[in-house]
N, C-alpha and C positions, 0 to 999 in steps of 0.2 A: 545422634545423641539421644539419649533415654531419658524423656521426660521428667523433670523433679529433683534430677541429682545435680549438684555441683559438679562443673569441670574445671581441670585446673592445667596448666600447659606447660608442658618441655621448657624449661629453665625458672619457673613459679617455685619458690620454696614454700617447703610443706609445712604448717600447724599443725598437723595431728597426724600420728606413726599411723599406719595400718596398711590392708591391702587395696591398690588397685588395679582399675583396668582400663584396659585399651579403649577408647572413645573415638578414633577416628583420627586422620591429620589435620594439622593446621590448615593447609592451603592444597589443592589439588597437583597432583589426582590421585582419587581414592585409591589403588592398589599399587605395586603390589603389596598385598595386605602381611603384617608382620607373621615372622612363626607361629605356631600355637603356644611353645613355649613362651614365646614373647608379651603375650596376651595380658598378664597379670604381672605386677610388682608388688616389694614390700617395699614403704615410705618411713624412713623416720623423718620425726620431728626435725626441722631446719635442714634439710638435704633439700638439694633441687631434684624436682619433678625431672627424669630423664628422658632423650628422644628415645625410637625403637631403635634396638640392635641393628635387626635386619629387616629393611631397609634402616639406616643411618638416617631419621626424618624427624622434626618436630611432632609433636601428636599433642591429645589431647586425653586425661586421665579421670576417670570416676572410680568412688568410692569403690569397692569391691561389693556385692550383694550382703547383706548380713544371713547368717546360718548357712549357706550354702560354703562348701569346702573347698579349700584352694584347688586351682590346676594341677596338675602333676608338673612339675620342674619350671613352676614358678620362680620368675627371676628375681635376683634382689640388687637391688642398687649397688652394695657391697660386692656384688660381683665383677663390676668394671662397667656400669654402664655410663655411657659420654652422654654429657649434657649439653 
């Protein structure tokens, strides 16, 4: 986890849209670790926080970095991810 940011977990609904990212799973074990795609989400407002695609696992989500530009094929919620 990255010092100073809020985390928020697989099935949390979201207060504020925006981008985030991957923080790690809930309970062990670390790997295997999601796609690269999988790395980053878009959140709206009142959707629940998703697990990762692949792996199928609860995780844990932070904020995306401010200025720095999304992933290339950045996931979105809207895309079918399970909660």
């Amino acid at each position: 986890m990255r010092s100073g940011h809020q985390r928020f977990q697989s099935g949390e609904r979201c207060v504020e849209a925006g981008r985030y990212e991957f923080d790690g799973y809930v309970s062990d074990p670390p790997e295997p670790l999601p796609q690269l795609s999988d790395w980053e989400i878009r959140v709206e407002a009142g959707q629940m926080f998703p697990k990762t695609r692949h792996p199928n696992r609860p995780c844990y989500w932070t904020p995306a970095a401010a200025g720095i530009p999304p992933l290339s094929n950045a996931a979105s919620i809207a895309a079918g991810w399970a909660v």
